[in-house]
VOPAMI-76601 format. One record per residue: x, y, z of N, C-alpha, C in turn; residue in three letters. Coordinates in steps of 0.001 Angstrom, whole numbers, padded with zeros to 6 digits, always signed. Example, Ala and Ser with C-alpha at 12.3 -4.5 7.8 and 13.67 -1.06 7.14 Angstrom:
<vovexs>
+013190-005690+007800+012300-004500+007800+013200-003300+007800ALA+012850-002250+007080+013670-001060+007140+012900+000030+007870SER
</vovexs>
This chain:
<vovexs>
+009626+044822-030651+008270+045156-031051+008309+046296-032051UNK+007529+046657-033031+007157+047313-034219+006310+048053-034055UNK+006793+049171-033166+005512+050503-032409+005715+051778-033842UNK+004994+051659-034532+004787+052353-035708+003798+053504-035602UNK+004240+055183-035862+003508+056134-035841+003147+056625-037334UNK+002027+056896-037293+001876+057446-039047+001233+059065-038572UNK+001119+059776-039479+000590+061143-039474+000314+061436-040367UNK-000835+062847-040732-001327+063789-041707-001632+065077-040917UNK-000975+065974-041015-001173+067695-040937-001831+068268-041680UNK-002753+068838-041030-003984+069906-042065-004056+070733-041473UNK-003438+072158-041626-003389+073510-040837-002710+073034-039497UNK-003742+073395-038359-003357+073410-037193-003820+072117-036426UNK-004069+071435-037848-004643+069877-036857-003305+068575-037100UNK-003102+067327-036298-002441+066857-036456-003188+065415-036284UNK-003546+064295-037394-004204+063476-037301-002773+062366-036954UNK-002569+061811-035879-001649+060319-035552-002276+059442-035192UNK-001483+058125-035577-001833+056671-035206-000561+056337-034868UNK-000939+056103-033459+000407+054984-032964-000211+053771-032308UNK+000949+052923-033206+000869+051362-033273+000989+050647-031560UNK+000049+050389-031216+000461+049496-029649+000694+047960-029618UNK+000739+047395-028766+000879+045726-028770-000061+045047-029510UNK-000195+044422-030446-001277+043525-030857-002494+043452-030367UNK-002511+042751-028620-003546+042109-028542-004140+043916-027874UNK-003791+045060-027596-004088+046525-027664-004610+046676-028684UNK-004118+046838-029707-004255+047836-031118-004056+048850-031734UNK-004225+049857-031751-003920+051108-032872-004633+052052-032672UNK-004330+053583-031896-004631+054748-031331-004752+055370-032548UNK-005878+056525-032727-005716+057663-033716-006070+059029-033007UNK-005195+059376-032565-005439+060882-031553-005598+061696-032610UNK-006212+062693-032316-006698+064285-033005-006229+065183-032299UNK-004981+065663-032906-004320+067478-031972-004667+068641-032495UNK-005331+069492-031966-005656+070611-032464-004637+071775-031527UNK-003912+072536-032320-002923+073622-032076-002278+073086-030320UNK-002073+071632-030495-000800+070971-029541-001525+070882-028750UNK-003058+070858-028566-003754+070052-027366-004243+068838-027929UNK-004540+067600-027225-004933+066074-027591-006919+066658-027624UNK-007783+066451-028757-008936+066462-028515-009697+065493-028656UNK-009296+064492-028760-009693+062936-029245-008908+061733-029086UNK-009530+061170-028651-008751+059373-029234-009247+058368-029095UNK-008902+057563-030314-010026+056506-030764-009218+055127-031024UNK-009557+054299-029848-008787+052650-030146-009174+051707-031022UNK-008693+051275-031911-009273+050549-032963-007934+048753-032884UNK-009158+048529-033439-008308+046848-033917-007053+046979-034418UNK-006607+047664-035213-005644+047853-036261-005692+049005-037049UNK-003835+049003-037446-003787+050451-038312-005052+051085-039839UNK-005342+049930-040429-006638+049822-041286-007436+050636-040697UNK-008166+049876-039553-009223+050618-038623-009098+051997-038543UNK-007912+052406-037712-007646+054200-037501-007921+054638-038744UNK-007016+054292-040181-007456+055115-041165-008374+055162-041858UNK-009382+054218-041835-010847+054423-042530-011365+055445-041140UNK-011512+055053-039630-011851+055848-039245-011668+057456-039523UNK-010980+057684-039400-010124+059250-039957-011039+059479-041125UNK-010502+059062-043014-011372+058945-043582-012696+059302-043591UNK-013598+058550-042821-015214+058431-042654-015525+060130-041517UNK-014727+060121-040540-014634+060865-039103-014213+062855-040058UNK-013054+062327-040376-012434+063675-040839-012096+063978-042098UNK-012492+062609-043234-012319+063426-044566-010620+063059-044823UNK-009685+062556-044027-008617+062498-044163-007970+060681-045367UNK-007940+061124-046412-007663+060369-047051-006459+058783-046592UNK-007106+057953-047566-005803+056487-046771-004751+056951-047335UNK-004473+057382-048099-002739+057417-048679-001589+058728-048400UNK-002761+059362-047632-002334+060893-047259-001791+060633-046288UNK-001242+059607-045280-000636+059036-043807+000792+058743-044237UNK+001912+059565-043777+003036+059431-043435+003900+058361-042300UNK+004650+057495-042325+005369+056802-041447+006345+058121-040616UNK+006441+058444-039659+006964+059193-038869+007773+058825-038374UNK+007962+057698-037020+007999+056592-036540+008538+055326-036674UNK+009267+054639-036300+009586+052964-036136+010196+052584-035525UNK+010004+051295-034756+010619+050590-033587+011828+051202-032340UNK+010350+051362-031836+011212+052215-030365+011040+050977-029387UNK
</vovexs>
């Protein structure tokens, strides 16, 4: 399976998406200074990053691959 994490760091915030099983979908947690303050399940990796985008201003191309097949 193809469990894929992406990220964007802004100060002390840490915007991730990690990839779950298909018929799951695609987490976008919000860490603020290493506590979890959010998380939002979406259809797909698309989904998390417009969410982000629209939610926090966090641009689509600004997301790093961190992550791959664990």
């Amino acid at each position: 399976m193809d469990f894929k994490v992406y990220q964007v760091v802004q100060d002390d915030t840490i915007f991730r998406i990690e990839v779950d099983y298909p018929e799951v979908g695609a987490y976008l947690y919000i860490i603020e200074n290493g506590k979890y303050l959010k998380d939002y399940l979406q259809d797909n990796i698309e989904m998390c990053k417009s969410l982000a985008l629209e939610e926090y201003g966090i641009s689509i191309d600004s997301w790093s691959l961190v992550r791959e097949n664990e």
